[in-house]
BATOR-359469 format. One line per 10 residues: number of its first residue (from 1); their letters; for each residue x, y, z of C-alpha. Coordinates in pm, 1 decimal, padded with zeros to 6 digits. Layout:
# BATOR-359469
NUM) A) X,Y,Z | ...
# end
This chain:
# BATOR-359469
1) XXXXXXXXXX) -02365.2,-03212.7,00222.5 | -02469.1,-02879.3,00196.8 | -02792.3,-02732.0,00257.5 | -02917.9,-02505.5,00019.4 | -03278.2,-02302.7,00045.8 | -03544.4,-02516.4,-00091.7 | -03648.9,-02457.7,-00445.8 | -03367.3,-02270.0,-00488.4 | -03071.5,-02491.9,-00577.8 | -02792.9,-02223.7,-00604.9
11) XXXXXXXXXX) -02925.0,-02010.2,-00248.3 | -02751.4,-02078.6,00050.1 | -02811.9,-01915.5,00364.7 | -02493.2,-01891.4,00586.0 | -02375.0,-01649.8,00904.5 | -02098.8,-01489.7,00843.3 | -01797.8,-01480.1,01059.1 | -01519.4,-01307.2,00998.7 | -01361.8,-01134.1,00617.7 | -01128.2,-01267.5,00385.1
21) XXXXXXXXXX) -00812.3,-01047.2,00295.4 | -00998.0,-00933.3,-00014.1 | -01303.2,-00803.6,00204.4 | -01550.6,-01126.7,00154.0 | -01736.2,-01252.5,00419.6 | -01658.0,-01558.2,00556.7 | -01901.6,-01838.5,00679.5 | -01955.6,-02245.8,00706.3 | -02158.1,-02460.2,00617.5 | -02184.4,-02803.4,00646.4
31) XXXXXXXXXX) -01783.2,-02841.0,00677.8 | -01761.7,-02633.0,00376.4 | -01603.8,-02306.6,00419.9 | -01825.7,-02024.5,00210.6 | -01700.7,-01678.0,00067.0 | -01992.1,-01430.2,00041.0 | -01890.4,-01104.7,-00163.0 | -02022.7,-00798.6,00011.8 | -02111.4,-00970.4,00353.5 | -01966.8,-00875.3,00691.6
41) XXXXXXXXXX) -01935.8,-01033.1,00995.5 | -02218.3,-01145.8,01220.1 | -02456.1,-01117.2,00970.6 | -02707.7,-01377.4,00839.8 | -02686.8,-01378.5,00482.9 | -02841.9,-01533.9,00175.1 | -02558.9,-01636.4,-00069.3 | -02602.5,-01714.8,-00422.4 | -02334.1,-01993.8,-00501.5 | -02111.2,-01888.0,-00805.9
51) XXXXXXXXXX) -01823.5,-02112.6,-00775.3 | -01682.0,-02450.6,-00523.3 | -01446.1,-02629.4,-00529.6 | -01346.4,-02924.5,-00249.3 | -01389.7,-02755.4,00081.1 | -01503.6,-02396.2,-00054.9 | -01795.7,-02220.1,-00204.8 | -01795.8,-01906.8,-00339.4 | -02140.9,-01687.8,-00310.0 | -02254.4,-01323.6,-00423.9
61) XXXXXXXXXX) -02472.0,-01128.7,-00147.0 | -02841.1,-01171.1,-00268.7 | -03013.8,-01124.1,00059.2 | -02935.5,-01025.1,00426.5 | -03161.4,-01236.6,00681.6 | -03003.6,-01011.4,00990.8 | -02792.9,-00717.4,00896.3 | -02531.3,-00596.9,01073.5 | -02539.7,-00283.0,01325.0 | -02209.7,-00173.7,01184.3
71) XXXXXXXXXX) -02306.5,-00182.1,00792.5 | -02337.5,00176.4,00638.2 | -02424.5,00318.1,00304.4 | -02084.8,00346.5,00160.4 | -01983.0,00739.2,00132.5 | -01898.5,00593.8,-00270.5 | -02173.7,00578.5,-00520.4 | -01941.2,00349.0,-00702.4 | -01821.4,00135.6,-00444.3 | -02063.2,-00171.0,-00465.9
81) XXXXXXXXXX) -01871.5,-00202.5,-00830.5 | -01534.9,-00063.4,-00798.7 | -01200.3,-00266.0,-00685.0 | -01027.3,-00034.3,-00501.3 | -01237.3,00024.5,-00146.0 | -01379.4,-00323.8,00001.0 | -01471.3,-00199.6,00346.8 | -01664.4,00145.0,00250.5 | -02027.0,-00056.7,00363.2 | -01898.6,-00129.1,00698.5
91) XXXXXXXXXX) -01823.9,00145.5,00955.7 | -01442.3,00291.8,01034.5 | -01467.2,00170.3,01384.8 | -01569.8,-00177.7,01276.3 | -01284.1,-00202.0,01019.1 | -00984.0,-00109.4,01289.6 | -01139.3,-00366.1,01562.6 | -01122.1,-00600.8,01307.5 | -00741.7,-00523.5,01154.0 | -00608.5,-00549.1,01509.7
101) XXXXXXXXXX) -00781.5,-00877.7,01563.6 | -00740.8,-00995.2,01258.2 | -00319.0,-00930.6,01322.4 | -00345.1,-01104.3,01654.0 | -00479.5,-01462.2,01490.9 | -00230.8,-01424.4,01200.2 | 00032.9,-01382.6,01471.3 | -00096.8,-01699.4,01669.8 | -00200.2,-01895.6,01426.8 | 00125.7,-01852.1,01167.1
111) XXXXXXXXXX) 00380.6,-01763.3,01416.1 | 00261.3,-01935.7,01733.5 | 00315.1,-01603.2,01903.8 | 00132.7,-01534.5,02228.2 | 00231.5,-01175.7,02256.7 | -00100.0,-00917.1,02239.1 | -00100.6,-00616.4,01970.3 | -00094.1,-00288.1,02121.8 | -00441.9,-00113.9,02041.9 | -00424.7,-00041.6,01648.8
121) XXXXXXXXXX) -00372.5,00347.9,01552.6 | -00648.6,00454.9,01369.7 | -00667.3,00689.4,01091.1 | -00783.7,01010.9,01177.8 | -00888.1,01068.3,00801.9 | -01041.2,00758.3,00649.7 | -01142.4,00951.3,00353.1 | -00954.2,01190.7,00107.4 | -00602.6,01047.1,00248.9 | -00424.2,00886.3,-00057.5
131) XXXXXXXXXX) -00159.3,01073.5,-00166.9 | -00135.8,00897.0,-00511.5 | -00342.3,00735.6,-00747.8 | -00303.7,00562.3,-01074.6 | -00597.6,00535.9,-01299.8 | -00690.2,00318.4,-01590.6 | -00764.9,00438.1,-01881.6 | -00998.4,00215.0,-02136.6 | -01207.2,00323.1,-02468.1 | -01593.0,00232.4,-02352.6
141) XXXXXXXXXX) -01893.0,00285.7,-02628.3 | -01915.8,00635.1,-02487.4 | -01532.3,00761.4,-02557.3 | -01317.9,00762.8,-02286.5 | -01297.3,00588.9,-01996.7 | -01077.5,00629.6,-01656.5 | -01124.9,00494.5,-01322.8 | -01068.4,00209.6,-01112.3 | -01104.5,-00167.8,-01209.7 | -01403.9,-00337.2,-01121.7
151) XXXXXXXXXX) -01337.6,-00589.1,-00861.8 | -01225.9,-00968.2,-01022.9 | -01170.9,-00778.8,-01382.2 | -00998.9,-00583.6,-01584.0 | -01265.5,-00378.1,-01667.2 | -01279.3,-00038.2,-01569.7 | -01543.4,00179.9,-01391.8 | -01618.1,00489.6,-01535.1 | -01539.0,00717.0,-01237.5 | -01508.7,01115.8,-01208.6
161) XXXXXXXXXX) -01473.4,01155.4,-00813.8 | -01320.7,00913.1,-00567.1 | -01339.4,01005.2,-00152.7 | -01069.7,00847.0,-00060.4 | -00858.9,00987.6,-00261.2 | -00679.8,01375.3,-00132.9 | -00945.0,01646.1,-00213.4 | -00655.9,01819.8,-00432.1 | -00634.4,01494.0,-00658.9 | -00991.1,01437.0,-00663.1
171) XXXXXXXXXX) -01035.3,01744.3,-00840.0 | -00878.7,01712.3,-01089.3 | -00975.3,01359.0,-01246.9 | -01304.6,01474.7,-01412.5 | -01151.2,01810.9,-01583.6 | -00867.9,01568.4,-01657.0 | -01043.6,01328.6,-01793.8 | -01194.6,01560.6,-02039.4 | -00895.5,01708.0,-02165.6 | -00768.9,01370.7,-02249.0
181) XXXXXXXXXX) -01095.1,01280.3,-02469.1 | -01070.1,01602.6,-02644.6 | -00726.9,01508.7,-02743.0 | -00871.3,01177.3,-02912.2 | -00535.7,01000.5,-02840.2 | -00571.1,00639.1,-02908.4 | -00656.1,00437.3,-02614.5 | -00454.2,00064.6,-02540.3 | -00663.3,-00213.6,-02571.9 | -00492.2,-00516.9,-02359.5
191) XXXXXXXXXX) -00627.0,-00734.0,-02567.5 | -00449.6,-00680.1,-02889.5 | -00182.3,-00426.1,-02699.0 | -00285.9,-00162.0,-02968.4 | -00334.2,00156.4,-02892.4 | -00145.2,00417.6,-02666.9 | -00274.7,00574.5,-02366.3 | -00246.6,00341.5,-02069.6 | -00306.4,00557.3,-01708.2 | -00307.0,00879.8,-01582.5
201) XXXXXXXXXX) -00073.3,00908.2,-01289.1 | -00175.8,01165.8,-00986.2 | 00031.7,01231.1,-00682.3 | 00019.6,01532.5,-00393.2 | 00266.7,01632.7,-00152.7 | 00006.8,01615.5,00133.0 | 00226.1,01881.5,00372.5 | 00407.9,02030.6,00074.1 | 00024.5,02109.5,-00165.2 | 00237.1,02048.8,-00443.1
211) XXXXXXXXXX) 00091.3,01812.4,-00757.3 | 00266.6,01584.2,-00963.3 | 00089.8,01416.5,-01326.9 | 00185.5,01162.7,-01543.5 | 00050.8,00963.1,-01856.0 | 00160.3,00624.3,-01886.5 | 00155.4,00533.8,-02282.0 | 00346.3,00279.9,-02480.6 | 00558.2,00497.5,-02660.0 | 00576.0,00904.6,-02687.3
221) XXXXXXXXXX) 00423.5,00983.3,-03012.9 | 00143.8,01202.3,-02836.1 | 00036.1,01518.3,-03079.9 | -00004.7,01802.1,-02897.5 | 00101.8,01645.2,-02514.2 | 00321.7,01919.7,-02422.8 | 00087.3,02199.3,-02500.5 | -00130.2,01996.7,-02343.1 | 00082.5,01973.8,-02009.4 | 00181.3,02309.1,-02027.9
231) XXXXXXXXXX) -00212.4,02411.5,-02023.0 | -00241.3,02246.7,-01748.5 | 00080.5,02395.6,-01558.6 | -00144.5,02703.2,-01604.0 | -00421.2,02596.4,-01508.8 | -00336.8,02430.1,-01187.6 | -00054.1,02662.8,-00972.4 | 00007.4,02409.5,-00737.5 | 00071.6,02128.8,-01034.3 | 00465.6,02136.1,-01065.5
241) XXXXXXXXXX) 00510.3,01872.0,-01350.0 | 00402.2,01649.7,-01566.8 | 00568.0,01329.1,-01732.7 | 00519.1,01075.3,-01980.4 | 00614.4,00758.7,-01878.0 | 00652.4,00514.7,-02138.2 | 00551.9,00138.9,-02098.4 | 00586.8,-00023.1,-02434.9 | 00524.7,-00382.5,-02273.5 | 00206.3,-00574.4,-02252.7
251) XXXXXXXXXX) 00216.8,-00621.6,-01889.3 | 00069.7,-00564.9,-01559.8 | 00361.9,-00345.0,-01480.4 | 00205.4,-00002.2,-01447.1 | 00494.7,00211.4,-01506.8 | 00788.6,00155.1,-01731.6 | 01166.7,00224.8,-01712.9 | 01149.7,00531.6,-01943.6 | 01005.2,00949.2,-01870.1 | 00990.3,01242.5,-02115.6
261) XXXXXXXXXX) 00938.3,01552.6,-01907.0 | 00663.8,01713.2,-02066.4 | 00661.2,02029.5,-01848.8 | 00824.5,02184.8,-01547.2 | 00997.0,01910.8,-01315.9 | 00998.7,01558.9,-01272.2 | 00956.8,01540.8,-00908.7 | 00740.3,01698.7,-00621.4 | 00902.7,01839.5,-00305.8 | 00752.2,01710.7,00031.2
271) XXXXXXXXXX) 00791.8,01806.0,00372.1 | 00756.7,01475.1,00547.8 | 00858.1,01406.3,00939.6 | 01082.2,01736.5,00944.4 | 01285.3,01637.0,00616.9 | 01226.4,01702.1,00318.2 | 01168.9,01512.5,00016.6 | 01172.5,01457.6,-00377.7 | 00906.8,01233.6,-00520.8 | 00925.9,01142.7,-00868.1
281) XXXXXXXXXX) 00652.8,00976.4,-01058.2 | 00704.2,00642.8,-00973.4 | 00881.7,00659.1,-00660.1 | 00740.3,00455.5,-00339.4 | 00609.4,00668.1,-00078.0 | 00364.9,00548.2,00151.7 | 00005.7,00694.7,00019.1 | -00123.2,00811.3,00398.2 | 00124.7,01087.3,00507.1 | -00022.2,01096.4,00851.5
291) XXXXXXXXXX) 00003.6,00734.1,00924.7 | 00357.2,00769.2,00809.9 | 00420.8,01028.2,00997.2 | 00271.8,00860.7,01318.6 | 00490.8,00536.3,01216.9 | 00784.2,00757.8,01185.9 | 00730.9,00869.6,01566.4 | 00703.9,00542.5,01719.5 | 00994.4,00393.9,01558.1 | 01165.4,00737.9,01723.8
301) XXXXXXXXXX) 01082.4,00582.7,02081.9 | 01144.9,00216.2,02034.4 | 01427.7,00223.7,01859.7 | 01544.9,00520.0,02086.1 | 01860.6,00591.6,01943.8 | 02204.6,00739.4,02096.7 | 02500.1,01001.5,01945.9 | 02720.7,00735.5,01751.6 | 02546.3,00450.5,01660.9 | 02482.4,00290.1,01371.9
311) XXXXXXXXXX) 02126.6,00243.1,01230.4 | 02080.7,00007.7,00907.2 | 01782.9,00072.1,00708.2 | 01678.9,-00215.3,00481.7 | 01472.7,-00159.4,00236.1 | 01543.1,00201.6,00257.9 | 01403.9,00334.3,-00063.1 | 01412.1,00670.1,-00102.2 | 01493.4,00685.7,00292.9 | 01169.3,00804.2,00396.4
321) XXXXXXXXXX) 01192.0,00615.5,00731.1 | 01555.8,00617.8,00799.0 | 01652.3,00969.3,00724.2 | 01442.4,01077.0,00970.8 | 01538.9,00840.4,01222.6 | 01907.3,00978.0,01220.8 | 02014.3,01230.0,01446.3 | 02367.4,01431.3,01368.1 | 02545.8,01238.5,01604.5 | 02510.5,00895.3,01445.1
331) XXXXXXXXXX) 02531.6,00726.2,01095.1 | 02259.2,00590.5,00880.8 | 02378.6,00297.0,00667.8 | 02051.5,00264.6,00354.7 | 02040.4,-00102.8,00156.8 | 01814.9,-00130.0,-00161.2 | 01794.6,-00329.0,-00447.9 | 01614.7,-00058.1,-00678.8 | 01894.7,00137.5,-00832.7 | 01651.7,00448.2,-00901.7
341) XXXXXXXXXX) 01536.0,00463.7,-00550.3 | 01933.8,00462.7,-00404.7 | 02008.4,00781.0,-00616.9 | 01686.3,00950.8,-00515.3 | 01754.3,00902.0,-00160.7 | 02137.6,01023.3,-00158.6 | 01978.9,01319.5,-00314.9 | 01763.4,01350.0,00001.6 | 02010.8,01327.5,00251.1 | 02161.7,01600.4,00017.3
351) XXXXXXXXXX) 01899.7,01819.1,00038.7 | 01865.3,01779.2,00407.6 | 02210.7,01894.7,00447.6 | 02324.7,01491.9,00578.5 | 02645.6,01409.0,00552.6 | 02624.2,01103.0,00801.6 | 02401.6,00878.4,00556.7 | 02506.2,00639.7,00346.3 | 02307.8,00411.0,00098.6 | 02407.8,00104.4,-00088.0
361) XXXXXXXXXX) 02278.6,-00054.3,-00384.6 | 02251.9,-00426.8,-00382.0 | 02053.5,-00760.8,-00233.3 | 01951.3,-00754.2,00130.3 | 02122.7,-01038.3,00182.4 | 02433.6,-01007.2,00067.6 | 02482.8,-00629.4,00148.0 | 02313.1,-00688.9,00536.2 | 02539.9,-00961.4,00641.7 | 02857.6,-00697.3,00548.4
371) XXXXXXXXXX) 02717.8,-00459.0,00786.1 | 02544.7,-00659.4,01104.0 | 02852.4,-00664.3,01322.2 | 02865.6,-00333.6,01350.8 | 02508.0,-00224.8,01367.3 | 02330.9,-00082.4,01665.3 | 01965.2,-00089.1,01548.8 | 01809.0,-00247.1,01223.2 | 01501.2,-00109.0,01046.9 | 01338.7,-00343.3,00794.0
381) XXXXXXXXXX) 01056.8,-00242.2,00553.9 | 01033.0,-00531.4,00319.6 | 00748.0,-00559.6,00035.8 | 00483.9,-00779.2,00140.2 | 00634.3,-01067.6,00072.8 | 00877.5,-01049.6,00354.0 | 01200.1,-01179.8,00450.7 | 01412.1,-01451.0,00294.9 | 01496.4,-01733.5,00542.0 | 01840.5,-01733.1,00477.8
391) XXXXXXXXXX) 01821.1,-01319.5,00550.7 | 01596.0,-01428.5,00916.7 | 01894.5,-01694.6,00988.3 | 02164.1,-01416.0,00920.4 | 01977.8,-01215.9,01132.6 | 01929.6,-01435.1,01394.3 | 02251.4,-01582.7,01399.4 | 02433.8,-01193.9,01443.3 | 02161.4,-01019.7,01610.2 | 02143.3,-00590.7,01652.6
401) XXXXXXXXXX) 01987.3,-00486.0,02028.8 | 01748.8,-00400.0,01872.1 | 01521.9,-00404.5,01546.8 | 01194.1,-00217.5,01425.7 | 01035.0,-00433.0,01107.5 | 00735.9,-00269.8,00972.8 | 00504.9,-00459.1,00747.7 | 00210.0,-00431.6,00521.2 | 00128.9,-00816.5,00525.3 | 00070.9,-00950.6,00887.6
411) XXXXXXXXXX) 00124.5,-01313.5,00727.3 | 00459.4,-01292.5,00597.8 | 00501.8,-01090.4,00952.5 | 00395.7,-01339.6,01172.5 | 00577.4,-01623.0,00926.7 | 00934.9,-01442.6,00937.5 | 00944.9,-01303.7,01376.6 | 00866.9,-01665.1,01451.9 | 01149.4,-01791.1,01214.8 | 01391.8,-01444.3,01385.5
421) XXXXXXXXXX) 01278.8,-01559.7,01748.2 | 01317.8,-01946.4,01711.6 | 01664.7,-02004.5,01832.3 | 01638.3,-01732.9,02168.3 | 01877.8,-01459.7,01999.4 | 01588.9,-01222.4,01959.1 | 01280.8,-01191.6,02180.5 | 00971.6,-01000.3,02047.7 | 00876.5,-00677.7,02219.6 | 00564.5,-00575.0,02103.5
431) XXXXXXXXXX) 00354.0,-00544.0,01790.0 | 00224.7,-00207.5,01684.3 | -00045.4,-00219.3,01387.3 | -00132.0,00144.1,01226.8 | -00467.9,00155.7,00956.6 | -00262.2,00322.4,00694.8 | -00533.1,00157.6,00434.2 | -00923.5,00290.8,00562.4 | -01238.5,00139.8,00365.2 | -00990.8,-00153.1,00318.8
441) XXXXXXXXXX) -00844.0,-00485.2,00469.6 | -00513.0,-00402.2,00480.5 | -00297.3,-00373.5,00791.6 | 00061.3,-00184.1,00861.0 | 00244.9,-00323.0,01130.8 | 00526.5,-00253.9,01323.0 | 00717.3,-00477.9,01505.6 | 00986.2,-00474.8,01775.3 | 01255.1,-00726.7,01862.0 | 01498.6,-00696.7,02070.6
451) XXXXXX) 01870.1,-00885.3,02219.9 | 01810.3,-01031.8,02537.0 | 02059.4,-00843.4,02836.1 | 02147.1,-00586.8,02523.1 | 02273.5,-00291.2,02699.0 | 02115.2,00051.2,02652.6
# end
């Protein structure tokens, strides 16, 4: 039975642990395992119980008994309410100890993997590093509204500066924001899907300094939008273009299948690991440029590649990882399902003057198993739900010397190098993880696998 405080049926006092992948603190209490919002680990905490169910509670921080020596005053006035930071109350150096130990039980405890992480890479900017942000945009009794969701809803909090975002984005939400008001557009309501302004879309070329904006709406009758964009073209030098993307559907979905160019160009030009890159409005680019970057370096020395092999990138997107990777003397082979993100990154490897790259639209496992007998090296960057076990068994079953699989969820990680390393035809090399994600739980990950007596 659990034991709450006396007198007060719904208090429980708990000590807390370790963190849950959203950022709760976790505790126990008699057998029952208790989620504290706002808690961190080794603290004694006073939990007001909000929800249970067999086995769990779930609490909201109402006291702290013993704090902490790593809990800070988040560097957000608005982070105790907005969704997007969960760590900014606990200190940088707490939140990397914990990512690379947190990694290292997923790995034993999923995988059964013994191995030890390599000490994590931490960020050398845990504030003002994302390189994109999409904001919500919601009618509150005051006008306009634009910021991130509060955490659990789908309500949003009124925001007009956010630290972690790139100083160069950051400045330009609140004049933004004002603009947009002024033009008295009418906001979408998700309740009823009327309405028509949706988000405000933000990205930087962190190297490059140039700015990309968007408006998300559900269809393009906007009064006044290119003026509008073209005032802002003005006002902003370094802002190359700005887009309307149109997302008629009431979904969660943020962008939709259809732009109108509003002014200048559709896409920003990066400089990113010595090539150079566009990036449209909703192309996938990793949001800390010097993580990447440092990512990009390490898969230079594990994967260590020669003058004519072959290197398969799966999951290539726009090749920001494999075009890199590829040296003059060798050939880059790119699979990816997204048709959109195939024709960006041929026109990449145009632009870099590559004539040895090749990418292919289709399913990773289909396309992969045409290509494995003849590939050197194998770089996989799957979305966070991983591999497919039929694409581990094909894999496994025709194995490259050697293989770099980078990650963003250490459980589907940990779930799909056991399944590649079950049958002795790969052995795992080591296990890099890289805070690409400060004032947040998330972990990247890079892993290494190689064929045992492979010749180098």
């Amino acid at each position: 039975m659990v034991s709450f405080k006396p007198g007060h049926p719904n208090l429980l006092e708990v000590q807390i642990r370790d963190l849950s992948t959203d950022g709760a603190g976790i505790g126990e209490s008699d057998g029952r395992v208790v989620f504290v919002e706002g808690a961190l680990p080794g603290e004694w905490v006073e939990a007001r119980i909000t929800a249970g169910s067999r086995g769990r509670l779930h609490g909201e921080l109402h006291g702290i008994k013993q704090e902490s020596k790593e809990r800070r005053h988040p560097p957000c006035i608005l982070a105790n309410d907005c969704g997007g930071c969960s760590l900014q109350h606990w200190s940088d150096g707490a939140q990397v100890a914990w990512k690379e130990q947190h990694l290292q039980q997923l790995l034993r405890r999923i995988g059964s993997l013994e191995l030890n992480v390599e000490p994590i890479v931490a960020s050398p900017q845990p504030l003002g590093y994302r390189n994109r942000a999409i904001i919500p945009i919601q009618k509150g009794e005051q006008g306009l509204r634009a910021g991130f969701y509060r955490r659990g809803s789908h309500s949003v909090v009124n925001m007009n500066h956010c630290p972690v975002l790139d100083p160069r984005l950051d400045a330009l939400i609140e004049p933004m924001k004002a603009d947009l008001a002024a033009m008295d557009w009418p906001i979408y309501d998700e309740t009823d899907q009327s309405g028509l302004l949706r988000h405000l879309v933000l990205r930087v070329g962190a190297n490059s300094g140039e700015l990309l904006a968007g408006l998300v709406a559900r269809h393009a009758s906007l009064p006044g939008a290119e003026d509008l964009a073209q005032q802002w073209m003005e006002r902003w030098p370094q802002l190359v273009g700005v887009v309307l993307n149109l997302q008629p559907k009431p979904t969660n979905t943020l962008l939709g299948p259809t732009e109108v160019l509003l002014a200048g160009r559709p896409w920003l030009m990066e400089s990113f690991a010595g090539k150079r890159f566009q990036i449209a409005l909703d192309t996938f680019f990793q949001v800390h440029t010097h993580q990447a970057e440092q990512l990009v370096e390490r898969l230079h020395q594990v994967l260590d590649l020669k003058a004519g092999e072959v290197l398969v990138d799966g999951y290539c997107g726009i090749g920001t990882l494999g075009l890199p990777l590829t040296k003059p003397e060798m050939r880059l082979i790119g699979i990816e399902l997204h048709p959109s993100s195939i024709e960006r990154a041929r026109c990449n490897a145009l632009l870099n003057g590559m004539d040895n790259a090749e990418f292919k639209v289709g399913s990773m496992e289909r396309s992969l198993e045409e290509v494995l007998p003849f590939t050197d090296a194998l770089l996989l960057d799957p979305p966070r739900k991983g591999l497919s076990e039929r694409l581990c068994d094909a894999i496994a079953a025709e194995p490259p010397a050697r293989i770099a699989y980078v990650s963003c969820n250490p459980s589907t990680l940990a779930r799909d190098l056991a399944r590649l390393t079950a049958k002795g035809s790969l052995e795992l090399s080591s296990v890099q993880p890289l805070d690409f994600f400060p004032q947040t739980t998330h972990t990247e990950a890079m892993a290494v696998l190689v064929r045992p007596g492979a010749q180098r």
